[in-house]
N, C-alpha and C positions, 0 to 999 in steps of 0.2 A: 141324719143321725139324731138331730133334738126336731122340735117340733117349730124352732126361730123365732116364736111368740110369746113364750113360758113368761121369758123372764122379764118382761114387759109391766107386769105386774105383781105387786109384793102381796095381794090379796087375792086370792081363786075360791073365796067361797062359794059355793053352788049357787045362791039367791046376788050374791055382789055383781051387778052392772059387767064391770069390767071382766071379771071372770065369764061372765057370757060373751063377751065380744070377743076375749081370746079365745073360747072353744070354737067361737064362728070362723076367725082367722084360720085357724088350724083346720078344723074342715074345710075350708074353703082352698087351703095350699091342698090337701092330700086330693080333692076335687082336681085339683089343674095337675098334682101327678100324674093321676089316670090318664088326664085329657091329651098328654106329652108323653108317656108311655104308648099309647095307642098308637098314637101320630110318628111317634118312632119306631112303632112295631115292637117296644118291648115287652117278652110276653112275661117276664118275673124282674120283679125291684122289691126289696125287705123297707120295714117303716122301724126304725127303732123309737125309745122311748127315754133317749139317755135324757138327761137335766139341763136346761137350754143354759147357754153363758158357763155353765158349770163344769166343760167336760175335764177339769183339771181336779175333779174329786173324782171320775173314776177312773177304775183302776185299768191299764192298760190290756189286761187279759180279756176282762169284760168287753173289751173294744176287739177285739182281735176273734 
């Protein structure tokens, strides 16, 4: 449901270091979804985009 990496860092500016290593994590988890989908034979799994560590600021409907 988050992406497990977000909150890792309090800075994601496009050019900040660190903000690139977490977009690489993050491709790199949704890369081995595939890889475990396939190998599972699953042919549909949803990616959401809730706020990693956060999911207590949203709202339950949003989740649902």
């Amino acid at each position: 449901m988050t992406d497990a990496v977000g909150a890792r860092s309090t800075s994601l500016k496009p050019n900040d270091v660190t903000s690139t290593k977490v977009t690489k994590e993050i491709e790199h988890r949704l890369q081995c979804q595939k890889a475990v989908s396939n190998i599972l034979k699953v042919s549909q799994y949803y990616n959401y985009d809730f706020p990693d560590n956060r999911m207590d600021q949203v709202a339950l409907i949003d989740v649902a």
